[in-house]
PyMOL Python script that loads the backbone (N, CA, C, O; Angstrom):
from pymol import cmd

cmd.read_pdbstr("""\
ATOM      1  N   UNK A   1       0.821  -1.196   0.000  1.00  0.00           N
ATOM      2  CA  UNK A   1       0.000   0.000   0.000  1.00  0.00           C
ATOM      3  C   UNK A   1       0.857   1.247   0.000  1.00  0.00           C
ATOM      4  O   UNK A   1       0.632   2.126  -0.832  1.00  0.00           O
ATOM      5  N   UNK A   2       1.607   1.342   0.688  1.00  0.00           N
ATOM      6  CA  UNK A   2       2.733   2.268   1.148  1.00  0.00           C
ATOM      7  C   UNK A   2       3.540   2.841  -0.480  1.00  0.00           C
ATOM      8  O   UNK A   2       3.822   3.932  -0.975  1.00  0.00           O
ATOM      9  N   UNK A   3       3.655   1.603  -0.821  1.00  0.00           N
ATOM     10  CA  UNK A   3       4.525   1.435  -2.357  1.00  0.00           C
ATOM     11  C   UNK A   3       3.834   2.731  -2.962  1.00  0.00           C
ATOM     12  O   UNK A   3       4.212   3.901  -3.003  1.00  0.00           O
ATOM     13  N   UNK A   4       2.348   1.915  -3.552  1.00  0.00           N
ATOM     14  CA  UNK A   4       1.581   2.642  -4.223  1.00  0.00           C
ATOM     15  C   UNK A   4       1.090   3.932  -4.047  1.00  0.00           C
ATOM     16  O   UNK A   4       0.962   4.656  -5.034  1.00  0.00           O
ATOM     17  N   UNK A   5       0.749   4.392  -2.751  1.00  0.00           N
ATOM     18  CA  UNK A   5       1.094   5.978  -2.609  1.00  0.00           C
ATOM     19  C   UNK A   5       1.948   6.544  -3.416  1.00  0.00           C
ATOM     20  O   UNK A   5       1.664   7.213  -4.409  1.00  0.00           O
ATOM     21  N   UNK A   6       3.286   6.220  -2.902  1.00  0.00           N
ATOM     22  CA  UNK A   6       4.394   6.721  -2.998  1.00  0.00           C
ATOM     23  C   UNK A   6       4.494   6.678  -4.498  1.00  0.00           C
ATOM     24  O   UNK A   6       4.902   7.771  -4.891  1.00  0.00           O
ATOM     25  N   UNK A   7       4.337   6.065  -5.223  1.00  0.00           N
ATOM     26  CA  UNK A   7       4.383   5.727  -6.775  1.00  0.00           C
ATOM     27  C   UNK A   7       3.721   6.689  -7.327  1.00  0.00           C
ATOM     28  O   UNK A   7       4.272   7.373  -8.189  1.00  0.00           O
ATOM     29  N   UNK A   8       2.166   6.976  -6.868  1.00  0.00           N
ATOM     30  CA  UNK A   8       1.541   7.783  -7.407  1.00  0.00           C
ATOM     31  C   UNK A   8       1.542   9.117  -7.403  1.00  0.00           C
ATOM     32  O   UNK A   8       1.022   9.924  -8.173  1.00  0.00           O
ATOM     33  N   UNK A   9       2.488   9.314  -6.000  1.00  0.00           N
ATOM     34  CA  UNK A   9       2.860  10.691  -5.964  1.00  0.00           C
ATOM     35  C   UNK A   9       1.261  11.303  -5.826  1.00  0.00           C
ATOM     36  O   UNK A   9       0.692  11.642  -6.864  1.00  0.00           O
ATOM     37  N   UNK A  10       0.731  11.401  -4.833  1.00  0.00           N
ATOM     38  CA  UNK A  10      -1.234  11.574  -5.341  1.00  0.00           C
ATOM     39  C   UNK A  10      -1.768  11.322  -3.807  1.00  0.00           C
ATOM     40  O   UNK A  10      -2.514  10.461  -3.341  1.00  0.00           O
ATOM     41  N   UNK A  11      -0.881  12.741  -3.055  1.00  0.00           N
ATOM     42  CA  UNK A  11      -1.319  12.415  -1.670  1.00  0.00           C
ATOM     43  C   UNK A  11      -2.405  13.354  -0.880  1.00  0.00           C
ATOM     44  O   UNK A  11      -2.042  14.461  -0.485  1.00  0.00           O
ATOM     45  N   UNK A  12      -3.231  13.071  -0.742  1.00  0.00           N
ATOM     46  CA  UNK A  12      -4.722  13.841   0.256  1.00  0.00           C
ATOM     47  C   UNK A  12      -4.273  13.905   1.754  1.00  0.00           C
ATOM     48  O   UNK A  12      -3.447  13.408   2.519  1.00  0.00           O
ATOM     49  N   UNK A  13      -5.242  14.758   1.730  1.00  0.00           N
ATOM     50  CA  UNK A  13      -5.221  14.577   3.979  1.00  0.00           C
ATOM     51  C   UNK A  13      -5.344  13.613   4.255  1.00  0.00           C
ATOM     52  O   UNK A  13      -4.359  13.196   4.865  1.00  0.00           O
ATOM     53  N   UNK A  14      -6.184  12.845   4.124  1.00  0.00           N
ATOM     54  CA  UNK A  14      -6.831  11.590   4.510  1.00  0.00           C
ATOM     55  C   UNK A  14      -6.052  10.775   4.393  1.00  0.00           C
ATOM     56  O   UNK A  14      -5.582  10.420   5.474  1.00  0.00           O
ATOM     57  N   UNK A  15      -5.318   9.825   2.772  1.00  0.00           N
ATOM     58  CA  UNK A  15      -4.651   9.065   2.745  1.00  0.00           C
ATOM     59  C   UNK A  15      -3.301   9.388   3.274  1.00  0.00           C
ATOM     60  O   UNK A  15      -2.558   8.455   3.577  1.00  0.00           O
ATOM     61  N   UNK A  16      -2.833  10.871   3.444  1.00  0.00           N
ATOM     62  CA  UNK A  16      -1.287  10.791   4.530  1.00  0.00           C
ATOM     63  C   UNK A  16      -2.034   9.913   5.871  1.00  0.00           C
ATOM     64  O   UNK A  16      -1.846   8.752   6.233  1.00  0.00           O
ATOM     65  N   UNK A  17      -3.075  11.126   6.505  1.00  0.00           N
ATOM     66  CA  UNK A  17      -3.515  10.493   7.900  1.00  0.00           C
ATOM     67  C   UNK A  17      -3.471   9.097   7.807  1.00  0.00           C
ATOM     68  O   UNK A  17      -2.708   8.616   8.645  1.00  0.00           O
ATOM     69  N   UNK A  18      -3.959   8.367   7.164  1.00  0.00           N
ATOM     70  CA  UNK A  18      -4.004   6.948   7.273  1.00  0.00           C
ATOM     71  C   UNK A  18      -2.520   5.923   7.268  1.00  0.00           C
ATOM     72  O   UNK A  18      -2.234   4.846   7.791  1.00  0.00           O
ATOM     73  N   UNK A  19      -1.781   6.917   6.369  1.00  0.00           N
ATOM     74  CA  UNK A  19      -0.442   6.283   6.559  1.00  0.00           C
ATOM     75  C   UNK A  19       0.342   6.589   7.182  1.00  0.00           C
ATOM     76  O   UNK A  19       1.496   6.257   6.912  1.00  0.00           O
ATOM     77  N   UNK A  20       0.045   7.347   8.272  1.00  0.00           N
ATOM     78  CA  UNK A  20       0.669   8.049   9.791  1.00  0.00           C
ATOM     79  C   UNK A  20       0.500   7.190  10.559  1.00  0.00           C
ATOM     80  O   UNK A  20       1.381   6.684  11.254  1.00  0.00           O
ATOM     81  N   UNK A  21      -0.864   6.847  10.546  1.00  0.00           N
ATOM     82  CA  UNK A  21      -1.535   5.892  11.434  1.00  0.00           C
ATOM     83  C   UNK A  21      -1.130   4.514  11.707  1.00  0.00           C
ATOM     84  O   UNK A  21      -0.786   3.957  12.749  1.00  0.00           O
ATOM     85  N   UNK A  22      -1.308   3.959  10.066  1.00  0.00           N
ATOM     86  CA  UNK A  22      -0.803   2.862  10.135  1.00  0.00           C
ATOM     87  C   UNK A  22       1.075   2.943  10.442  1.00  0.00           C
ATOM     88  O   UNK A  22       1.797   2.004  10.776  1.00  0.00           O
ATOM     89  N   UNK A  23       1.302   3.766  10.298  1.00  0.00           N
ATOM     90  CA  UNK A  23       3.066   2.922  10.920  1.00  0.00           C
ATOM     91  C   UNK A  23       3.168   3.175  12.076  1.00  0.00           C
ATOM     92  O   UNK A  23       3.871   2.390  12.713  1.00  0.00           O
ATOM     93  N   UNK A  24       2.390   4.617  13.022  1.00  0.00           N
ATOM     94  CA  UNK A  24       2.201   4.377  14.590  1.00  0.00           C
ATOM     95  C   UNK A  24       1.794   3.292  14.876  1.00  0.00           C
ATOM     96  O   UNK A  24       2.397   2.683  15.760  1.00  0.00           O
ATOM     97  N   UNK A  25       0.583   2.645  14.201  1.00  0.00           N
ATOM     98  CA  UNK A  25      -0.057   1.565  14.808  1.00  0.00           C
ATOM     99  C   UNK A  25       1.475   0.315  14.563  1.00  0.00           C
ATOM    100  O   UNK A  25       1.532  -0.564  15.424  1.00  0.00           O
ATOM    101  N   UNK A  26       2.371   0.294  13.676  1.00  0.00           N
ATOM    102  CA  UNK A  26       2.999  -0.679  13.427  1.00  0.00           C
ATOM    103  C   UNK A  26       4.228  -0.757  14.530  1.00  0.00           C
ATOM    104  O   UNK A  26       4.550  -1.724  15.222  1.00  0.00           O
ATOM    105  N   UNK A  27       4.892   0.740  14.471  1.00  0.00           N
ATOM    106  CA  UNK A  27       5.979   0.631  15.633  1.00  0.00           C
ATOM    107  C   UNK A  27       5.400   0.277  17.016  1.00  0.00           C
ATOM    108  O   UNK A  27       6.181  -0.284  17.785  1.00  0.00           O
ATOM    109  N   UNK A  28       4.122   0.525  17.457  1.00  0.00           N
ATOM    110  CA  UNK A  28       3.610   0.175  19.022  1.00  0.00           C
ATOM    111  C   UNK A  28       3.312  -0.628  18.992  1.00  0.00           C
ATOM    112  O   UNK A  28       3.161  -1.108  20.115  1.00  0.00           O
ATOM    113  N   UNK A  29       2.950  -1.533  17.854  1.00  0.00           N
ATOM    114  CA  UNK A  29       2.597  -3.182  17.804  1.00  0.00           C
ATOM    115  C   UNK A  29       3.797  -4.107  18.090  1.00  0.00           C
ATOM    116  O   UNK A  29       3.625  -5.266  18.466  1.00  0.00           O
ATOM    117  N   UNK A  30       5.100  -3.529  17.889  1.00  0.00           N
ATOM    118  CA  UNK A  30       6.166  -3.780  17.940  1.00  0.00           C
ATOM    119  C   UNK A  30       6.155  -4.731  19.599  1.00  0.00           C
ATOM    120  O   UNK A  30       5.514  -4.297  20.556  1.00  0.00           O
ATOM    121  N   UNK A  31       6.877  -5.882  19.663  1.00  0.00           N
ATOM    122  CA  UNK A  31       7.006  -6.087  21.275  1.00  0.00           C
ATOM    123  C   UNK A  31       8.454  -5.865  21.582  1.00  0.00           C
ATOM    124  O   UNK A  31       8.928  -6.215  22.663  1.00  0.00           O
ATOM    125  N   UNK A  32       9.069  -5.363  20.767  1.00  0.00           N
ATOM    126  CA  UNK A  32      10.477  -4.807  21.252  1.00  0.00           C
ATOM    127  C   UNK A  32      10.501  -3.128  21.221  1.00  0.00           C
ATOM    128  O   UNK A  32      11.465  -2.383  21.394  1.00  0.00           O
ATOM    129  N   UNK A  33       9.427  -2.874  21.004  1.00  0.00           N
ATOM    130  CA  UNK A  33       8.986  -1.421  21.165  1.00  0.00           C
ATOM    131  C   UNK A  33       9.726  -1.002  22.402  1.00  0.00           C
ATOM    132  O   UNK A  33       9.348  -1.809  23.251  1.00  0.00           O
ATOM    133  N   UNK A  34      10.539  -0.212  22.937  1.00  0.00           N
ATOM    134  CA  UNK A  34      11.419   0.854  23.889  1.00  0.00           C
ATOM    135  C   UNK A  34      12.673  -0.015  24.643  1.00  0.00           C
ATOM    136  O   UNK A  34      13.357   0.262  25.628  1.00  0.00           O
ATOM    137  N   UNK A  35      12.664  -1.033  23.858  1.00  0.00           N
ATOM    138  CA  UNK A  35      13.505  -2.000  24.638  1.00  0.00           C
ATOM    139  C   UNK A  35      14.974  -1.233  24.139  1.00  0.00           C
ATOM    140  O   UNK A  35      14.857  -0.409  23.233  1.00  0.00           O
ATOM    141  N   UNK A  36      15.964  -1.413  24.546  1.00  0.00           N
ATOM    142  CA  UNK A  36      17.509  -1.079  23.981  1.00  0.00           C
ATOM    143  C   UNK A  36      18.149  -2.123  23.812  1.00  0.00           C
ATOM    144  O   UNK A  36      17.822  -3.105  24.478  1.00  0.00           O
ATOM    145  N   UNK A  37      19.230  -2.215  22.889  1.00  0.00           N
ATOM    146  CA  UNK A  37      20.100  -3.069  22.468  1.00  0.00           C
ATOM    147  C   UNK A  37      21.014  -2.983  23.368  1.00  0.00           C
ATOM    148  O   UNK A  37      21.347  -1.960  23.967  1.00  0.00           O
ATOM    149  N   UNK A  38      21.697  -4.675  23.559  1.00  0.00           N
ATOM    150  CA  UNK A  38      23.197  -4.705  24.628  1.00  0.00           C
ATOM    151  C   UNK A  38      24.104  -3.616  23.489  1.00  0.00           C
ATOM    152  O   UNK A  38      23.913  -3.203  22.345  1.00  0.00           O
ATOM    153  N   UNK A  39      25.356  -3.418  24.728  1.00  0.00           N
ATOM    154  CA  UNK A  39      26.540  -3.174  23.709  1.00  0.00           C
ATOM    155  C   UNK A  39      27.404  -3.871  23.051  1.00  0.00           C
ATOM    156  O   UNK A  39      28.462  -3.465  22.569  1.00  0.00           O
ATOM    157  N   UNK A  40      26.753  -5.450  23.006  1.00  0.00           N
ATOM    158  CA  UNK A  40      27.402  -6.506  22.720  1.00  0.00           C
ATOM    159  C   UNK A  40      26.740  -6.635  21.304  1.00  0.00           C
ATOM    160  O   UNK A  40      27.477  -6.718  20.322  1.00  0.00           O
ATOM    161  N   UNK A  41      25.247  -6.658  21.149  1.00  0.00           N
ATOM    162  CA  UNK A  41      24.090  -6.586  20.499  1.00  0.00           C
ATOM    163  C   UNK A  41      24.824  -5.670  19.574  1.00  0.00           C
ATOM    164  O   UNK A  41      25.228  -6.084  18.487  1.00  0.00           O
ATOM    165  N   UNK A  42      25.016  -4.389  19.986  1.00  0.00           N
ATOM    166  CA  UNK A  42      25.179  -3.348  18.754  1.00  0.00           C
ATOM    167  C   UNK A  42      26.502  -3.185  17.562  1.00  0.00           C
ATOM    168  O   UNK A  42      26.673  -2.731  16.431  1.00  0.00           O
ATOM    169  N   UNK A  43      27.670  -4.233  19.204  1.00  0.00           N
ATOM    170  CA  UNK A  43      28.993  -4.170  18.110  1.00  0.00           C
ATOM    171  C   UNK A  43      28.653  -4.945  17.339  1.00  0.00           C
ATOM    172  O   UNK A  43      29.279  -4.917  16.280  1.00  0.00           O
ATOM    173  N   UNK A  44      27.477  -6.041  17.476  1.00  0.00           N
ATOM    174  CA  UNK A  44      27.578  -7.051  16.418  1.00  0.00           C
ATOM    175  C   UNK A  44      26.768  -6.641  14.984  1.00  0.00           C
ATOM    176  O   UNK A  44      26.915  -7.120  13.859  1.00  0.00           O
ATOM    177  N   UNK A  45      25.933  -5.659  15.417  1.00  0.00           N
ATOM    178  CA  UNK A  45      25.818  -5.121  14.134  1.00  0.00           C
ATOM    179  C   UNK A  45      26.241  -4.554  13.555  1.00  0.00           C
ATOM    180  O   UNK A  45      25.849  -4.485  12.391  1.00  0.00           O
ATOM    181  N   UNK A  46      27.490  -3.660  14.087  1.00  0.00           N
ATOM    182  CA  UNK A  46      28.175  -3.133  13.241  1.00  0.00           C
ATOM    183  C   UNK A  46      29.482  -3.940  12.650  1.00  0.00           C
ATOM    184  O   UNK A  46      30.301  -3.596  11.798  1.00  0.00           O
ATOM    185  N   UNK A  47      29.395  -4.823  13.220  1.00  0.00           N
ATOM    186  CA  UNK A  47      30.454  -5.533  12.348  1.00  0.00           C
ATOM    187  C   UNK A  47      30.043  -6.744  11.014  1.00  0.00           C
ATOM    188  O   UNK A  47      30.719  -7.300  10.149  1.00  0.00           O
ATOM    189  N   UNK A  48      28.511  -6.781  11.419  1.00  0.00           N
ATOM    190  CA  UNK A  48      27.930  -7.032  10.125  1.00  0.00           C
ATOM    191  C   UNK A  48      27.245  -6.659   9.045  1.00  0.00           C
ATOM    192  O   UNK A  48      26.587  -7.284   8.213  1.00  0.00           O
ATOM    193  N   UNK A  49      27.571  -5.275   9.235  1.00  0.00           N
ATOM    194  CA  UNK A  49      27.237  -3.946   8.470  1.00  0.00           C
ATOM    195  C   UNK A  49      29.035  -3.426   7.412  1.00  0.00           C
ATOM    196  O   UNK A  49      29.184  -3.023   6.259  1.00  0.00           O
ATOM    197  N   UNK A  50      29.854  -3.656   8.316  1.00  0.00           N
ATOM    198  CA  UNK A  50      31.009  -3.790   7.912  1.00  0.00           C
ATOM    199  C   UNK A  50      31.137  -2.231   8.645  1.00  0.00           C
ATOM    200  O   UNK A  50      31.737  -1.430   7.929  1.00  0.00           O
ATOM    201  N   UNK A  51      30.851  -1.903   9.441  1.00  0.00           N
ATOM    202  CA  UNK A  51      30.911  -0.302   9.681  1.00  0.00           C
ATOM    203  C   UNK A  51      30.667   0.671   9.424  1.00  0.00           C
ATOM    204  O   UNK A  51      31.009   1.683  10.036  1.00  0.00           O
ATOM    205  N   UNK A  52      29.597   0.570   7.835  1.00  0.00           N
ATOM    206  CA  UNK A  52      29.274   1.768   7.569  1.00  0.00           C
ATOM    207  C   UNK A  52      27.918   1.759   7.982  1.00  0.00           C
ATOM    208  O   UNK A  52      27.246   0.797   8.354  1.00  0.00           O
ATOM    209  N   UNK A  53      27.528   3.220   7.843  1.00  0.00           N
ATOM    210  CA  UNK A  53      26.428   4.166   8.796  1.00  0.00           C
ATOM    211  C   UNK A  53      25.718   4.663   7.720  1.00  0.00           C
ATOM    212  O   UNK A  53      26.332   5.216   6.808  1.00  0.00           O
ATOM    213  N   UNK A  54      24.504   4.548   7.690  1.00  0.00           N
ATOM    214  CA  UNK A  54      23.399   4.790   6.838  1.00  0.00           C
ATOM    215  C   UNK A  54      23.358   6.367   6.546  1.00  0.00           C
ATOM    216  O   UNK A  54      23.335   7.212   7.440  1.00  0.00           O
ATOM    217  N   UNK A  55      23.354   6.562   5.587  1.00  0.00           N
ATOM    218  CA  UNK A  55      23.171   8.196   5.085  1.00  0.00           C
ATOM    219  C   UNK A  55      22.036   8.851   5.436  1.00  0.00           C
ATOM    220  O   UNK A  55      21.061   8.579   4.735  1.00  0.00           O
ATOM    221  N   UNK A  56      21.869   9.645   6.326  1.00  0.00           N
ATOM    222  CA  UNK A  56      20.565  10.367   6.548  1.00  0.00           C
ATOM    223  C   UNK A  56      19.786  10.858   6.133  1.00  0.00           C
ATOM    224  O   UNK A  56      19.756  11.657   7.069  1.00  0.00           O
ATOM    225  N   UNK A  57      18.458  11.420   5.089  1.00  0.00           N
ATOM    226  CA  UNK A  57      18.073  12.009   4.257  1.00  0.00           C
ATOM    227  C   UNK A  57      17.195  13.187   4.805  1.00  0.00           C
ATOM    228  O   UNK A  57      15.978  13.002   4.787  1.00  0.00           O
ATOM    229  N   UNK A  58      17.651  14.328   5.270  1.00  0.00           N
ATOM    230  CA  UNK A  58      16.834  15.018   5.618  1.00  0.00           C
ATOM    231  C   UNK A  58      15.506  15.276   5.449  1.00  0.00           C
ATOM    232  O   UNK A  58      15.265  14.730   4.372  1.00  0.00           O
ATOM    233  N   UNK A  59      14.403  15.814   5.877  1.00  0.00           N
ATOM    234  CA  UNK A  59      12.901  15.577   5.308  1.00  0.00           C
ATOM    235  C   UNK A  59      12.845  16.669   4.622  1.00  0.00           C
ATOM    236  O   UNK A  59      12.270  16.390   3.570  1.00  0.00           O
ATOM    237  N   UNK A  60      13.228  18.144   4.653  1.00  0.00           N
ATOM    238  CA  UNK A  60      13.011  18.621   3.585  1.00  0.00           C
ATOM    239  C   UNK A  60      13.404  18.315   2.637  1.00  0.00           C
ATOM    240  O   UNK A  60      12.759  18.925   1.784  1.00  0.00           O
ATOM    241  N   UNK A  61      14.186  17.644   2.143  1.00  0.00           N
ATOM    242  CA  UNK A  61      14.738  16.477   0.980  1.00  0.00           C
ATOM    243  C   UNK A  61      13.754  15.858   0.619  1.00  0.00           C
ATOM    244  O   UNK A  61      13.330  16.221  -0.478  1.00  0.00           O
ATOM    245  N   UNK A  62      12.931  14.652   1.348  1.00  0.00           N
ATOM    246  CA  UNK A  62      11.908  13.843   0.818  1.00  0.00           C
ATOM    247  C   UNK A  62      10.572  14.637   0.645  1.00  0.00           C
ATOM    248  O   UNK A  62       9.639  14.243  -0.055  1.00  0.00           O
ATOM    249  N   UNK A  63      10.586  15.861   1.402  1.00  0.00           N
ATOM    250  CA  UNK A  63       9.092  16.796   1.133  1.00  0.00           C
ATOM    251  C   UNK A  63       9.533  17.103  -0.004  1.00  0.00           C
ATOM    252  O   UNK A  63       9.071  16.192  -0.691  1.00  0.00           O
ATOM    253  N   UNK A  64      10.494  18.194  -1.139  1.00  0.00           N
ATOM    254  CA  UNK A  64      10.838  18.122  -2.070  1.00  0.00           C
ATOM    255  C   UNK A  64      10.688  17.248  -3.251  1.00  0.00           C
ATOM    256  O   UNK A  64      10.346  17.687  -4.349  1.00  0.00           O
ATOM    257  N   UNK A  65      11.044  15.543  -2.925  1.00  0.00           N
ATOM    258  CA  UNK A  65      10.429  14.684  -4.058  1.00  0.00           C
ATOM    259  C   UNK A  65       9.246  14.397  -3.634  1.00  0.00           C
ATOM    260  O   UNK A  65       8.646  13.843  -4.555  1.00  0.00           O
ATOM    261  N   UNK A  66       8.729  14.471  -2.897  1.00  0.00           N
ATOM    262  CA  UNK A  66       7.327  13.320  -2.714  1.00  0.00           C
ATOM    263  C   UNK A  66       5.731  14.481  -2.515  1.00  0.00           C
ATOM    264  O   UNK A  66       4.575  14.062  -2.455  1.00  0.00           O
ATOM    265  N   UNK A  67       6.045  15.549  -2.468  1.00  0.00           N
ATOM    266  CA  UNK A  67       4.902  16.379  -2.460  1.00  0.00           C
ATOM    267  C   UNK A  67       4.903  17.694  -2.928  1.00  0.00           C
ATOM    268  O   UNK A  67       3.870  18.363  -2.891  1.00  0.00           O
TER     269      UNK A  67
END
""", "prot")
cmd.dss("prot")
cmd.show_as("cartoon", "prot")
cmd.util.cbc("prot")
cmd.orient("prot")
């Protein structure tokens, strides 16, 4: 669903609201929702990441393409 928004570029009040909604509703559905990672947990992801760090995309960036 998410896809197809986004594809269509063809966004209302309503259908943002709904897709606000639904990913609040998705992260609190979460049961690891506020939990934290060991520091054992985290080196291990970064060493299976190889160390690099995800590029940030600012939102006025994605407000720019997407609306």
């Amino acid at each position: 669903m998410t896809k197809t928004l986004l594809q269509k570029k063809n966004f209302n009040q309503v259908s943002l609201r709904h897709l606000v909604v639904r990913a609040v509703q998705e992260i609190l559905s979460d049961p690891d929702f506020g939990l934290s990672l060991s520091e054992r947990a985290k080196q291990r992801l970064r060493q299976a990441s190889g160390g690099k760090t995800a590029k940030a995309i600012p939102f006025s960036e994605i407000k720019k393409k997407y609306f």
